[in-house]
N, C-alpha and C positions, 0 to 999 in steps of 0.2 A: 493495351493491357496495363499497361503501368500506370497510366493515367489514372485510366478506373479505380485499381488500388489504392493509388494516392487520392483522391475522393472518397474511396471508403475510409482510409486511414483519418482526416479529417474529422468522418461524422463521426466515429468508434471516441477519436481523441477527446469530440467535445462531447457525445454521448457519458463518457467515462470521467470527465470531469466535473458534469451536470452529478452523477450520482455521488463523487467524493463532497460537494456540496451540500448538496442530500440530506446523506450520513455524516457530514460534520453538526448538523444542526438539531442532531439526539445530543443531550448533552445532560451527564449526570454528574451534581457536585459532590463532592466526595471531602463530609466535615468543613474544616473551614478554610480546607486548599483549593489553591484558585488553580490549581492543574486540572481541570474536568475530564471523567470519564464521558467518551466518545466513541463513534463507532467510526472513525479516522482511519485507525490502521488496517480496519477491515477492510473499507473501501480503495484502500493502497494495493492490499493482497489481492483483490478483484481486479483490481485496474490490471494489477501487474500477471498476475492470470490470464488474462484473457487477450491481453495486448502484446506486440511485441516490443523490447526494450525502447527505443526510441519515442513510439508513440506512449508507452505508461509513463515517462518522463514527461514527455510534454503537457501529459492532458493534465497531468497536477502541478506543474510547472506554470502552467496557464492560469490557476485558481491564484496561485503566488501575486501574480503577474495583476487580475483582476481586482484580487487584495489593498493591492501598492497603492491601486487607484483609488480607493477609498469605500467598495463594494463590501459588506457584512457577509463574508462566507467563510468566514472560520469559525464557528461555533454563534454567528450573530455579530463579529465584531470584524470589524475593515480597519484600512489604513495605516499608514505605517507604523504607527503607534501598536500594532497590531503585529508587525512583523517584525519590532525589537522588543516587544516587551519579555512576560516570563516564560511562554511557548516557543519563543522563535528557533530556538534550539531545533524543537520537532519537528516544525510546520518548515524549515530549509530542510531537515532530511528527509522528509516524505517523497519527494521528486527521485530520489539515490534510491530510496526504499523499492519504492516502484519498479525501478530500472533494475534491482537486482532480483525481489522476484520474478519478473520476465525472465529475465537471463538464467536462475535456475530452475523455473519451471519447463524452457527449453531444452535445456539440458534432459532433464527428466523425461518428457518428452520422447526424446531419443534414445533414453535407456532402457533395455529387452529387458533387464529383471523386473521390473515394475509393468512397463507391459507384459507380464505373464501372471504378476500377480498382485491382488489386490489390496492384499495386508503392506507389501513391503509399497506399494504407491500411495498408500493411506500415510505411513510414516514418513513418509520425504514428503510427500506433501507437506504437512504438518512441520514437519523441520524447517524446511522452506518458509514458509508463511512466519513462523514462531522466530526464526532466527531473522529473516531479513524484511517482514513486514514491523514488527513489535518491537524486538532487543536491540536491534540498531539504530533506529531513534531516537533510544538515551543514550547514544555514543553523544550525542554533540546535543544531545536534550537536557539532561541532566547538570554536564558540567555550565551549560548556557542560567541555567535556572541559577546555579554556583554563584554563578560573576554577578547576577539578578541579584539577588538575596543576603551573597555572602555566608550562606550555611557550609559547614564544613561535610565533606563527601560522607561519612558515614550518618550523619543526620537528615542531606538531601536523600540519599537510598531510602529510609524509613518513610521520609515524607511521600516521595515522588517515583520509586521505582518499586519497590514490596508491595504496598498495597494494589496495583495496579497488575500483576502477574499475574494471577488469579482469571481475571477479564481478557486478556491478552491471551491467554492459551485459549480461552472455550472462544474469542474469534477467531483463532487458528484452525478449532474444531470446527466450527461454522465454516470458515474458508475450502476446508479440507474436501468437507463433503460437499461442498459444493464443486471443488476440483473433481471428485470421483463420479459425480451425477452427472455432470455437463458436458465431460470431457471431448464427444466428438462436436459439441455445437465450441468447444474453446480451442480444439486443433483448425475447424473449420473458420473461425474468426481469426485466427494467427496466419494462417493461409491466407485469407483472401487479401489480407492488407502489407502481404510480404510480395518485394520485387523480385524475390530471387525463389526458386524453388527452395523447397524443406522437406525435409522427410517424418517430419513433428506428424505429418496427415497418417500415416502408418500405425501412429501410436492406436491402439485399440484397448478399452479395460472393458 
């Protein structure tokens, strides 16, 4: 049985890295900031949805990885050059991103008030996604652009984090509901690629 799992785990990880790929290569420029809107963090929130901590780590951990080697999968551009330039901030916290919405979508998961109802599962969802798929990527995104550029913090916010919030919440939206529509096909995927039992499979909305 473990075996098995560990072979599902595999295709899920590369399945789920194949799609942060994907959706890195929507790519909207926004004026004449080389930060592109992308549909990145969605595909972080999905990952981390749908996988368990370890494997949504890895699977985008792997594009990093793919990256290094000189492959164009971050919005079209490969290579190291790629992985320090003015993104690198983002593109190391995606992997963490990953890791923590798994971690509290399990949580959730396991929590009776949200399986009983589906307003207060809509909102954590959303929290979830909004806080650890989106906002924590300019923990270490923002100040990285900083040491890049040399812009000082209230003028990097204006360029690189305001206008961007806007898009970042309605993929939250978009994540959300896609957490409340799929939810027993994303209890059943966390199940099958887990070694230990869970009680995530009980969750019902």
């Amino acid at each position: 049985m473990a075996q098995k799992n560990n072979i599902r785990s595999l295709v899920f990880i590369a399945l789920f890295a194949a799609l942060f790929i994907v959706m890195s290569a929507v790519t909207i420029k926004l004026g004449g900031s080389f930060l592109p809107f992308t549909l990145q963090t969605l595909a972080v929130a999905i990952t981390g949805l749908f996988l368990k901590p370890r494997d949504a780590f890895l699977s985008i951990l792997i594009v990093i990885v793919l990256t290094a080697i000189g492959l164009p999968l971050f919005s079209g551009q490969g290579g190291i050059a790629t992985l320090t330039g003015p993104t690198a901030g983002f593109i190391f916290a995606f992997p963490f991103c990953a890791l923590l919405v798994s971690i509290a979508v399990g949580a959730l998961l396991r929590f009776k008030g949200a399986k009983q109802n589906k307003m207060i599962a809509f909102i954590l969802f959303f929290i979830i996604f909004e806080l650890f798929s989106s906002l924590c990527a300019y923990i270490s995104g923002v100040p990285w652009l900083m040491h890049v550029t040399g812009y000082s913090l209230p003028k990097a916010l204006v360029a690189w984090f305001y206008p961007f919030l806007i898009g970042d919440a309605l993929k939250s939206v978009v994540a959300t509901i896609l957490a409340i529509s799929l939810t027993p096909y994303i209890v059943y995927i966390r199940a099958s690629t887990a070694n230990t039992e869970t009680n995530e499979s009980s969750y019902n909305v």
